[in-house]
GUBAMI-28694 format. One record per residue (C-alpha): y, x, z; residue in three letters; residue number from 1. Coordinates in Angstrom, 3 decimals. Layout:
<recs>
<rec y="Y" x="X" z="Z" code="Ala" pos="NUM"/>
...
</recs>
This chain:
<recs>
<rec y="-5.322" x="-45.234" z="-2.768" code="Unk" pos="1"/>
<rec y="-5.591" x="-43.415" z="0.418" code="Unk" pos="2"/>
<rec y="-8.877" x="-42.129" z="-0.822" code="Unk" pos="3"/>
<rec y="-7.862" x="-40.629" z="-3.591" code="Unk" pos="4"/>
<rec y="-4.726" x="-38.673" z="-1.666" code="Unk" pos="5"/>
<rec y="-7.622" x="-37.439" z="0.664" code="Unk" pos="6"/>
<rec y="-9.054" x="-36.152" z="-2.454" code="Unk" pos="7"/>
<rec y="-6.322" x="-34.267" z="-3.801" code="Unk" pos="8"/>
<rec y="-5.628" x="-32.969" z="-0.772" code="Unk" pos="9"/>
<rec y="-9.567" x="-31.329" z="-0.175" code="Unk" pos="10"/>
<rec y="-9.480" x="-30.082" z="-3.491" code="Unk" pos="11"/>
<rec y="-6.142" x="-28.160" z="-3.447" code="Unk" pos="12"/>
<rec y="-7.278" x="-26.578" z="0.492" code="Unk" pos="13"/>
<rec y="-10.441" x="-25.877" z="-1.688" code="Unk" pos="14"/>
<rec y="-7.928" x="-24.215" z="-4.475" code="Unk" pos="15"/>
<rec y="-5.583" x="-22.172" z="-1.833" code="Unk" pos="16"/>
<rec y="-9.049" x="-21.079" z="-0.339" code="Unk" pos="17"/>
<rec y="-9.845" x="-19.273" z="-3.471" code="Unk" pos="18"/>
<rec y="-7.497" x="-17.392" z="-4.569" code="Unk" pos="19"/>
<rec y="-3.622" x="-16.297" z="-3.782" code="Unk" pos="20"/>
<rec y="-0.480" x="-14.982" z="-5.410" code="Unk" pos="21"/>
<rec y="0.631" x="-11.655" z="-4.912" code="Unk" pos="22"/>
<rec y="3.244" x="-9.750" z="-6.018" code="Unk" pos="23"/>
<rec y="2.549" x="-6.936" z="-8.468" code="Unk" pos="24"/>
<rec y="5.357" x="-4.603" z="-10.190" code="Unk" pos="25"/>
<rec y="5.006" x="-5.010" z="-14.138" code="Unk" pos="26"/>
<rec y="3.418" x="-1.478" z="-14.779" code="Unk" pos="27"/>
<rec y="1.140" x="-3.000" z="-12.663" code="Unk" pos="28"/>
<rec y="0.353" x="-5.822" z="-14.234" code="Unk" pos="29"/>
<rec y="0.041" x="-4.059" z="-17.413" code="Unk" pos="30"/>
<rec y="-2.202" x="-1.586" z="-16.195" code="Unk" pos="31"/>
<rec y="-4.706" x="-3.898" z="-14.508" code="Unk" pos="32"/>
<rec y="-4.998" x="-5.755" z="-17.508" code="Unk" pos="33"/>
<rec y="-5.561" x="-3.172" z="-19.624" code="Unk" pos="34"/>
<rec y="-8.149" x="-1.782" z="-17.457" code="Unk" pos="35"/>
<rec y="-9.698" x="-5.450" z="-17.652" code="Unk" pos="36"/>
<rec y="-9.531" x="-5.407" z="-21.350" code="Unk" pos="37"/>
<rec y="-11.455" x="-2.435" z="-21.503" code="Unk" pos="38"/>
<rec y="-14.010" x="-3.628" z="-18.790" code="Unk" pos="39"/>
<rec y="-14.274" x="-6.610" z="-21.150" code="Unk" pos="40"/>
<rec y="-15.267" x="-4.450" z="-24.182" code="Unk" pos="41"/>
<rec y="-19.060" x="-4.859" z="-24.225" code="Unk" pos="42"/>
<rec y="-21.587" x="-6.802" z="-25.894" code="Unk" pos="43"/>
<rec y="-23.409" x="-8.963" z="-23.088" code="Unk" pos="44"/>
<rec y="-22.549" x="-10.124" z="-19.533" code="Unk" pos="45"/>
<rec y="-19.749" x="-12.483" z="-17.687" code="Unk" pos="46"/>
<rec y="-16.341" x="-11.409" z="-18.213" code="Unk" pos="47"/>
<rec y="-14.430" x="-8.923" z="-16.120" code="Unk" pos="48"/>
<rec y="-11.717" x="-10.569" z="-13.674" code="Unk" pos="49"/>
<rec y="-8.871" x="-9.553" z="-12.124" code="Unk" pos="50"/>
<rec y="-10.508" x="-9.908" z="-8.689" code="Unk" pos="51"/>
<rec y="-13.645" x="-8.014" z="-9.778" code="Unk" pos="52"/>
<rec y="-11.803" x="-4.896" z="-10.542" code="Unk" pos="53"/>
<rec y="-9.660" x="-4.955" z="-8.107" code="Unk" pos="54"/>
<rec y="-12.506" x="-5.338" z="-5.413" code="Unk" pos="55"/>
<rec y="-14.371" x="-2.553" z="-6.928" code="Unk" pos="56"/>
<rec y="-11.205" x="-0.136" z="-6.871" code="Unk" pos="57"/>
<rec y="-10.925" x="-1.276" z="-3.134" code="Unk" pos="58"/>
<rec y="-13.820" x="-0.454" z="-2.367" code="Unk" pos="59"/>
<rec y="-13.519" x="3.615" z="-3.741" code="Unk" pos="60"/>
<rec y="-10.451" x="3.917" z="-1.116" code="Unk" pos="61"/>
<rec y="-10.692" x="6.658" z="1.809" code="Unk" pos="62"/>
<rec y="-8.755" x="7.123" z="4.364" code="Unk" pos="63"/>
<rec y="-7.367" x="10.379" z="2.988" code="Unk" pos="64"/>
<rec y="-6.107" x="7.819" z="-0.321" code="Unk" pos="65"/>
<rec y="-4.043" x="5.121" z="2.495" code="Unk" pos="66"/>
<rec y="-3.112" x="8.444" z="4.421" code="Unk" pos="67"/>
<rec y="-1.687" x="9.545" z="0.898" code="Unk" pos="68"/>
<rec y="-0.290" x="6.295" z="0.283" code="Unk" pos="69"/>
<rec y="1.848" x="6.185" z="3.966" code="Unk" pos="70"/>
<rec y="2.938" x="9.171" z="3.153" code="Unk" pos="71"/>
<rec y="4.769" x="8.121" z="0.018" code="Unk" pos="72"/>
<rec y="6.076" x="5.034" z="1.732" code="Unk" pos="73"/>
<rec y="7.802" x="7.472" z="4.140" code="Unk" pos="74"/>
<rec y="11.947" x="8.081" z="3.552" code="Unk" pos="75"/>
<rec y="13.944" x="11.394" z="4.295" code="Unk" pos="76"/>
<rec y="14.982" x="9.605" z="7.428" code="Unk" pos="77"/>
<rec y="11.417" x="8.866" z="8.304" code="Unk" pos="78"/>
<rec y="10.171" x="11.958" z="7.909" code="Unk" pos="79"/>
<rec y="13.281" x="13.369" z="10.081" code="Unk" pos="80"/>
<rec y="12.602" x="11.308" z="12.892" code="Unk" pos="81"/>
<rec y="8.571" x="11.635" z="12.573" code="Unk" pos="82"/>
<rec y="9.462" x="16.011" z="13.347" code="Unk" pos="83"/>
<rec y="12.352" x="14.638" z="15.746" code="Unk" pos="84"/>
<rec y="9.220" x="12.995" z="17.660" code="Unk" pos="85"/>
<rec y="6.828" x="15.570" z="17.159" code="Unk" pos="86"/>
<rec y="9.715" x="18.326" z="18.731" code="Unk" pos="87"/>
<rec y="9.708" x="17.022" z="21.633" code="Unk" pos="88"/>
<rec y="6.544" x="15.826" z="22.803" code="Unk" pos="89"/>
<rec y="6.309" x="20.118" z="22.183" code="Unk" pos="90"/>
<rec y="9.228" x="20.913" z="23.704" code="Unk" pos="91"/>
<rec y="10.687" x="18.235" z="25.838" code="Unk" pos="92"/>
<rec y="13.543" x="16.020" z="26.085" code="Unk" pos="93"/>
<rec y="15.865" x="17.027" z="23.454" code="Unk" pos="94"/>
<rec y="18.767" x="14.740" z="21.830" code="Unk" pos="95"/>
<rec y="18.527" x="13.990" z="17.984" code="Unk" pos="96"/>
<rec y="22.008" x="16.124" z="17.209" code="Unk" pos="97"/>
<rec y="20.483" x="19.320" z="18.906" code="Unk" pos="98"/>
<rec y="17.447" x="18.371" z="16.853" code="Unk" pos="99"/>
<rec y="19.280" x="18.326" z="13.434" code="Unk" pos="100"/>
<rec y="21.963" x="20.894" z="14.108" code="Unk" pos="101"/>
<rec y="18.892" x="23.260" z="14.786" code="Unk" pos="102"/>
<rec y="17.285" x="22.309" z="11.343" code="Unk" pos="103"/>
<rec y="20.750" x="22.390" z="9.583" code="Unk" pos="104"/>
<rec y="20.819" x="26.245" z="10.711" code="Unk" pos="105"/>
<rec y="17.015" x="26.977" z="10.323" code="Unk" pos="106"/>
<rec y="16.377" x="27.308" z="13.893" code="Unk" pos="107"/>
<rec y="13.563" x="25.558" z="13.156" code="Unk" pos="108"/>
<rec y="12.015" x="23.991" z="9.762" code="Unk" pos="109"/>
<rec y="10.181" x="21.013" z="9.133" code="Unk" pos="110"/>
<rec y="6.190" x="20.945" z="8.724" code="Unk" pos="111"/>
<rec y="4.611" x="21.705" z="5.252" code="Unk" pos="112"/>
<rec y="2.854" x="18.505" z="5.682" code="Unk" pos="113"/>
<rec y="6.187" x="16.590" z="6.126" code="Unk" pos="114"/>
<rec y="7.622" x="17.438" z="2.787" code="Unk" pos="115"/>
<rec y="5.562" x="16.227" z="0.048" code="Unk" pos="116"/>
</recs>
């Protein structure tokens, strides 16, 4: 009895070492399997999994894609508070309100590279 529990234990650490779930939005979903689907469309060879497509299109990323990809994770309030930072390591101690009342009357304007 206590054999077999060993067992089933071994074999689901064995299962969990694998693979894992992850969370994917449903365009997602849709989109990797079609992209699967059309890997698949071919005459010889193993089929294409999940986990070899996705490995290949991790492999094609740069650091200009992830920098790309931060970027888009950033909110207006973000993006305020990254120039808030970056205006006063330039220009010294200044508080946030004098920062924003000085963009509000275009004192001073935001980076190009800060709107997208």
């Amino acid at each position: 009895m206590e054999t077999n529990q060993n067992d089933m234990n071994d074999s689901r650490k064995d299962s969990e070492n694998r693979s894992n779930g992850i969370k994917l939005s449903r365009e997602t979903k849709k989109s990797l399997i079609q992209w699967i689907r059309t890997a698949n469309k071919k005459e010889f060879g193993r089929r294409v999994q999940a986990d070899d497509l996705i490995y290949l299109a991790l492999s094609q990323l740069t650091e200009a894609l992830v920098k790309t990809l931060q970027e888009k994770t950033l909110s207006n309030t973000d993006r305020i508070e990254r120039e808030y930072r970056e205006y006063v390591k330039r220009h010294g101690p200044t508080k946030k309100d004098v920062f924003i009342g000085k963009l509000l009357s275009g004192e001073i304007s935001l980076n190009k590279s800060a709107v997208l």
